[in-house]
N, C-alpha and C positions, 0 to 999 in steps of 0.2 A: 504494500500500500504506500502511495507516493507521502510524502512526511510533508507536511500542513504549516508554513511557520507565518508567523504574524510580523511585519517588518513596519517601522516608523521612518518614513523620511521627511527630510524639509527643506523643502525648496523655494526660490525666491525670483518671483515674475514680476513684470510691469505692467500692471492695469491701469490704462487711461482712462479718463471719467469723457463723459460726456461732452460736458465742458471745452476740455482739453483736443478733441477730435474736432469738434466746429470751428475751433479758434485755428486750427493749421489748414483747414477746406478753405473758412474765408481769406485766411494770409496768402494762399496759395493766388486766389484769385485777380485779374486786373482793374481798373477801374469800372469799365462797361460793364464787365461783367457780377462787378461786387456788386452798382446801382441794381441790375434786374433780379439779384438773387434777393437784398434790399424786400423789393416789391413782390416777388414771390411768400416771400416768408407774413410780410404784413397779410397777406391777401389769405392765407391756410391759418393765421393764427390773430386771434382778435385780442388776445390778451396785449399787442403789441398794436404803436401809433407811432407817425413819423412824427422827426424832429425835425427841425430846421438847425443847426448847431449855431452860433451867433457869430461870428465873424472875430478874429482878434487885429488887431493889429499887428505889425511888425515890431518886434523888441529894437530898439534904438542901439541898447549895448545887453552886454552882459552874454552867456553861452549857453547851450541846449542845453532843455529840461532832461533830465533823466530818465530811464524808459518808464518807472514805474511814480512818473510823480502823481500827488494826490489831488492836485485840481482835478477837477470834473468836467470842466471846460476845456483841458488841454489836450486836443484832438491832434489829431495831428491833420540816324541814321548808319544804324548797327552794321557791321561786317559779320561776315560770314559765321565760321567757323571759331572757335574760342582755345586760343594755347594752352595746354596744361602742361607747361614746363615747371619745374619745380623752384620757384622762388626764395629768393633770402627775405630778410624781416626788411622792412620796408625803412629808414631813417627817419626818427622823428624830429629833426631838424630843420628840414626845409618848410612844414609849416607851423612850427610852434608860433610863431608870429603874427600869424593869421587868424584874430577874432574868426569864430564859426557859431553861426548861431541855427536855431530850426524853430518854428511857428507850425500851428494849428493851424493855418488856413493861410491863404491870400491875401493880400493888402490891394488888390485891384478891382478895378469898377466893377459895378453890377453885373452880375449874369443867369440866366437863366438856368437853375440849378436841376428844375425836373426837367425829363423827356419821358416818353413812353417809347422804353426798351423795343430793338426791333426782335422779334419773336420766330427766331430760325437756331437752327444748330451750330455751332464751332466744325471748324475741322476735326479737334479731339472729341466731342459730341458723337459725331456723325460713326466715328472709327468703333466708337466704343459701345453703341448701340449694335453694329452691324457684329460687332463680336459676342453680345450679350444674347442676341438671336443663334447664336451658335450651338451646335449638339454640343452636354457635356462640359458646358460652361458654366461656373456659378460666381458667386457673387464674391467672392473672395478672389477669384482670377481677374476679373474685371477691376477692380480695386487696385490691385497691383499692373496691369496692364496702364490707369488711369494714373499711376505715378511713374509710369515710364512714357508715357506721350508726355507728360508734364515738363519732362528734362531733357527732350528732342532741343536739337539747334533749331536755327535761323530755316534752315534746309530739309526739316525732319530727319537729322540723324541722328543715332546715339551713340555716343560717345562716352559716357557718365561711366563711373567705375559702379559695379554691382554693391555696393558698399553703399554709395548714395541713396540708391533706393532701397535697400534695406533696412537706413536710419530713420528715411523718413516713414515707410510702412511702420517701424516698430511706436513712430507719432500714435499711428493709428491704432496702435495695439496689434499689427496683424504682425506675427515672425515667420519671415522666407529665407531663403537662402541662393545663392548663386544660378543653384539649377534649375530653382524652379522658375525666378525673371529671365533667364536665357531664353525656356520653355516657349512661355508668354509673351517673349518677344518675337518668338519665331513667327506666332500664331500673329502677331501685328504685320508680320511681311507681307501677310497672304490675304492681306484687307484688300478691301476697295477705295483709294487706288494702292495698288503693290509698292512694295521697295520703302515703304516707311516704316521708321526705326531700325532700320542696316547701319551699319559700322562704316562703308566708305558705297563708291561709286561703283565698284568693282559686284560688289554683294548685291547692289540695289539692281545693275540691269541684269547679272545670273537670275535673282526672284523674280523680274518681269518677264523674264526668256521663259521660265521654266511656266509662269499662269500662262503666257500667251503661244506657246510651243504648237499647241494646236490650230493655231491662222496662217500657217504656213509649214512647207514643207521638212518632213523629218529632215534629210540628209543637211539641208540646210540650219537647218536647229540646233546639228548636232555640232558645224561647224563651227558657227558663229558662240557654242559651248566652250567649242574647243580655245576659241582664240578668247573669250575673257577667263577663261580656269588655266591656259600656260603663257599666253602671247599679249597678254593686256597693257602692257607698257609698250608695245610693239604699234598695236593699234591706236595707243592714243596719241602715238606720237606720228601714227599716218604713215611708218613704214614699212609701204606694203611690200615693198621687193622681197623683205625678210620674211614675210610672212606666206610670202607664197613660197616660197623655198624651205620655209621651215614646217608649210604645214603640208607639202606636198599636193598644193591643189591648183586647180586651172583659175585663171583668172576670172571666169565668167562665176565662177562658184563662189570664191572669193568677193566678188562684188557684189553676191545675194550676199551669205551670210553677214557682210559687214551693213547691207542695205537693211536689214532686223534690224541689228544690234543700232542704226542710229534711229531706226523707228521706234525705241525706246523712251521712256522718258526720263528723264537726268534728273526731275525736279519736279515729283511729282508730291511735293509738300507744299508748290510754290503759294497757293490758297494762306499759307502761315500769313503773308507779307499783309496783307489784304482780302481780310472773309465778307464778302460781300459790299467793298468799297468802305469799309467803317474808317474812319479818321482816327489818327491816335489823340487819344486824352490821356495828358502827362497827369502823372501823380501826384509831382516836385513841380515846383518851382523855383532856382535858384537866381538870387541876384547880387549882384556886389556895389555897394553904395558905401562910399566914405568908411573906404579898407578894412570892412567887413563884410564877410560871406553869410546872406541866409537862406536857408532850406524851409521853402513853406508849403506848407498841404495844399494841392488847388482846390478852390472853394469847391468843386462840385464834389467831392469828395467826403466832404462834412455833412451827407447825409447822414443821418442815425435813427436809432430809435428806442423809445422808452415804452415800460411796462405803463400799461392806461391805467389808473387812477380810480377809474370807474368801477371795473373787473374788481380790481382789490375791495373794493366796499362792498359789493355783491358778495365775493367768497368772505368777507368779513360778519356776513348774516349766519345766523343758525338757522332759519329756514331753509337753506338751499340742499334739495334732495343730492341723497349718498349720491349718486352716479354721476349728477352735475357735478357738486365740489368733485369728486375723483378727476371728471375732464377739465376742468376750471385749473384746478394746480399741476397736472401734467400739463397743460398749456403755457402755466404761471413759470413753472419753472423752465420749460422752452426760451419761452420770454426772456427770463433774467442772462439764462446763457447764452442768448444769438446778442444782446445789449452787450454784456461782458466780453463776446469773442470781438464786435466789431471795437470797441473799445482797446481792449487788447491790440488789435490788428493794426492799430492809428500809430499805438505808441510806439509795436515792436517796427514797422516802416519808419518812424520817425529815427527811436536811434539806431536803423542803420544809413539811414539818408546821413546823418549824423556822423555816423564813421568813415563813410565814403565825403564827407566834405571833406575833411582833417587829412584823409590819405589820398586824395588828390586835389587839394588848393589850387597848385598853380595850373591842374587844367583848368579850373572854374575862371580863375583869374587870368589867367594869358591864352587858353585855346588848346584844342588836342595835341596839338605839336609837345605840349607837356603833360601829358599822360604818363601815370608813375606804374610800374608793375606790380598787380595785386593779385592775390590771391582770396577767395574765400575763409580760410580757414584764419589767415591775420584778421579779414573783418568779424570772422564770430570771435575770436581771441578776443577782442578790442570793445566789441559789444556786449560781449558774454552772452550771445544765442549759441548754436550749436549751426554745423554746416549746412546740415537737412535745413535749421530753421533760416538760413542766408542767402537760401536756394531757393525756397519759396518765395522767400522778400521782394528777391529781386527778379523772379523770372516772369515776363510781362511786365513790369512797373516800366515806367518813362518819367526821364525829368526834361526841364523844358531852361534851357539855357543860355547865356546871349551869343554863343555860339552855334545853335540847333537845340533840336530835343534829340536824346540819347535812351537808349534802353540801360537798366541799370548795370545790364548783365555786361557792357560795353568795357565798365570799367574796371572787367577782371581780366588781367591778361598776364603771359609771362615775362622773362625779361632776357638781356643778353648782357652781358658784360662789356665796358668800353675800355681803352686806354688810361682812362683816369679813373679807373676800379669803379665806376656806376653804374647802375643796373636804370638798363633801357625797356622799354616798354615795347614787346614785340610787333603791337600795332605801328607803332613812331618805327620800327625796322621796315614795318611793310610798306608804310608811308613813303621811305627814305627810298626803297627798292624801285615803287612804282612809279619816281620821279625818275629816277634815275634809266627806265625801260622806254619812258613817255619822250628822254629827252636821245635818245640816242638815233644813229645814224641808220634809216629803212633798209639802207640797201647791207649794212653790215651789221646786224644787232647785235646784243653783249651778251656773250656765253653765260654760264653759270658761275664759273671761276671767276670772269674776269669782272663781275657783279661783287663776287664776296669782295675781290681784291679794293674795287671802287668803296666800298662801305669799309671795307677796313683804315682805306687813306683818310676817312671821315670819322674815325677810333672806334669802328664796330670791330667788334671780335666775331667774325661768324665764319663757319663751314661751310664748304660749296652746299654741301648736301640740305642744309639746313637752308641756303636759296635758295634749292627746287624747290623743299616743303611748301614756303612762303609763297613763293612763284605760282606753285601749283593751286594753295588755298583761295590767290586772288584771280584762279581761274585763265592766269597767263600762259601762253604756249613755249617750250622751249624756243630758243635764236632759231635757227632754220624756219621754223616755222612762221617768225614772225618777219621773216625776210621779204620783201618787196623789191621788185625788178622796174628798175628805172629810178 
């Protein structure tokens, strides 16, 4: 008879509350879209009424409120692809000098604060519906699926270390691991449209090839297979001599399969830039007046809302039958925590709009050309949120500045080392590059070597190889290619 024993263990989990789950959905959110979730929630929950929030003025002097201060009142043209070279700690010397301050709201003229939200789907909407319709999908996959569109680039790729998404499910209370977001990313290739959330360009037209495989001929299929899984740097660089020689085929065959491969789509995220012509509504607004910097909420933003006044006196009666009070305080308490998350979500944007002023001063103040190399993890260091929490902050947010409006996510970049031991801003390298491609001679353009060489006489420290990277992120063709006859 098998022996029966009785064992005690103790283990120790993280249980999010309620609370805590709404407060990282709304942080997650953009502006547009925080306004009509806003209006949804009023509309399903009557314990709850809009506010107008009151307007503050701009502080004169003095520095950002803290994240968790206890006024009541105190609310609060991106590139591509995003470096994640590994950064040093950022100096804080070049802006100790620089008052930074951050405001509640706007100091500018009247505006009309409501609209009535246009009522269609997002592109991650759309993705995630068409996946929740799926055999064998539940709602726990979906979930996880909806934090990995969240961390797509500019392009719909993913790029995010499986770590990211991890921290941030575990916000949610949900624990995954490595294998199982691979899984669920796989199953996002196979959406409508294909190739979003792939790793590179390469991945993205293999999953197109392989849904669309049936619109055209196998033999041709299998080629145009062949030359993105061995010959793909071959192709993109258009040289086909090698490629008929090295894949042993006739030209005419050759010219179908590469005739697929560019009926492809390269960019079938492009809907990110613009979901149905929507205009961006900056978050921020920075200004600099009599050499100090502020960070102020735009007025539209200061929508809110508070627990009705009314409800509370009702549920305040002893008449009101058991089953009412039961839905009255399940309400009540919805209320206090969608008030408390938007609340929450004002501040924790505030101080990091707050951190991002101090670690990049002199781009606010002189223009991108001074863009400092940052990292996420300095700004949750600096703020005391966590990376998952810096990643929500800032993905979709926009500030509006007197040099453009910027996506927040703009001002994370890596860096390179100069001549005089400073760390440059990989964008300011791409900057420097594509000045340097724009000014050169058509009929002899500038290798990849003799690009680093150029940049180096300018005290960049960089690798040829690390020109391609750049070169290629800004969509540039190697020299031959960009060669011009006459």
């Amino acid at each position: 008879m098998a022996e029966i024993r009785l064992q005690q263990r103790q283990t120790q989990s993280l249980q999010l509350t309620a609370q805590q789950v709404l407060t990282s959905q709304l942080l997650q959110l953009p502006l547009n879209q925080l306004e009509q979730r806003i209006y949804e929630e009023l509309q399903e929950n009557p314990m709850l009424e809009l506010v107008e929030e009151p307007r503050q003025s701009d502080l004169q002097s003095g520095t950002a409120p803290a994240a968790g201060a206890d006024d009541p009142q105190e609310m609060f043209d991106s590139e591509g692809r995003f470096d994640r070279a590994t950064l040093k700690e950022r100096s804080s010397d070049k802006v100790s000098a620089t008052p930074a301050r951050s405001s509640g709201s706007s100091s500018g003229g009247d505006q009309d604060r409501f609209f009535q939200a246009v009522q269609h789907d997002t592109f991650h909407e759309q993705l995630l519906r068409e996946l929740s319709l799926q055999e064998g999908i539940d709602r726990r996959e979906v979930l996880i699926a909806a934090e990995i569109l969240g961390n797509l680039d500019g392009d719909g790729y993913f790029t995010e270390k499986p770590e990211v998404i991890i921290d941030g499910l575990r916000e949610a209370d949900i624990e995954t691991d490595e294998a199982e977001i691979r899984a669920i990313q796989k199953r996002i290739w196979y959406l409508d449209p294909p190739g979003v959330a792939v790793a590179d360009l390469r991945q993205r037209l293999l999953v197109q090839l392989s849904v669309f495989e049936g619109d055209h001929d196998p033999e041709v299929v299998r080629l145009a297979r062949t030359i993105l899984e061995k010959s793909f740097d071959d192709f993109m660089n258009k040289r086909f001599d090698r490629l008929l020689k090295k894949l042993d085929t006739g030209k005419h065959q050759l010219e179908e399969a590469i005739g697929v491969i560019t009926s492809l789509d390269p960019h079938p995220a492009g809907v990110f830039v613009d979901e149905g012509g929507h205009y961006i509504s900056p978050d921020f607004i920075v200004t600099y007046e009599n050499g100090a910097l502020t960070a102020a909420l735009n007025d539209r933003s200061s929508l809110s809302v508070r627990v009705s006044d009314e409800y509370r006196e009702v549920l305040a009666k002893r008449k009101v039958p058991t089953a009412d009070r039961k839905f009255m305080r399940q309400k009540l308490q919805r209320a206090n925590d969608f008030a408390t998350a938007l609340q929450i979500r004002r501040q924790t944007l505030l101080k990091v709009m707050e951190t991002l002023l101090i670690a990049q001063a002199r781009f606010f103040i002189d223009g991108p050309r001074y863009l400092q190399p940052l990292v996420m993890k300095t700004v949750a260091e600096e703020s005391g949120y966590d990376i998952s929490t810096i990643s929500r902050a800032v993905n979709g947010k926009y500030v509006q500045t007197r040099f453009g409006v910027f996506e927040l996510k703009y001002f994370f970049s890596g860096s390179l080392s100069t001549d005089e031991g400073e760390e440059l801003s990989s964008r300011i390298i791409k900057e420097q590059l594509r000045e340097l491609i724009e000014a050169e001679n058509p009929a002899k353009p500038l290798s990849d070597d003799r690009l680093a060489e150029l940049l180096g006489e300018k005290g960049v420290k960089i690798a040829r190889r690390t020109v391609a990277k750049y070169r290629e992120q800004m969509q540039i063709p190697v020299a031959r290619l960009r060669k011009k006859i006459g």
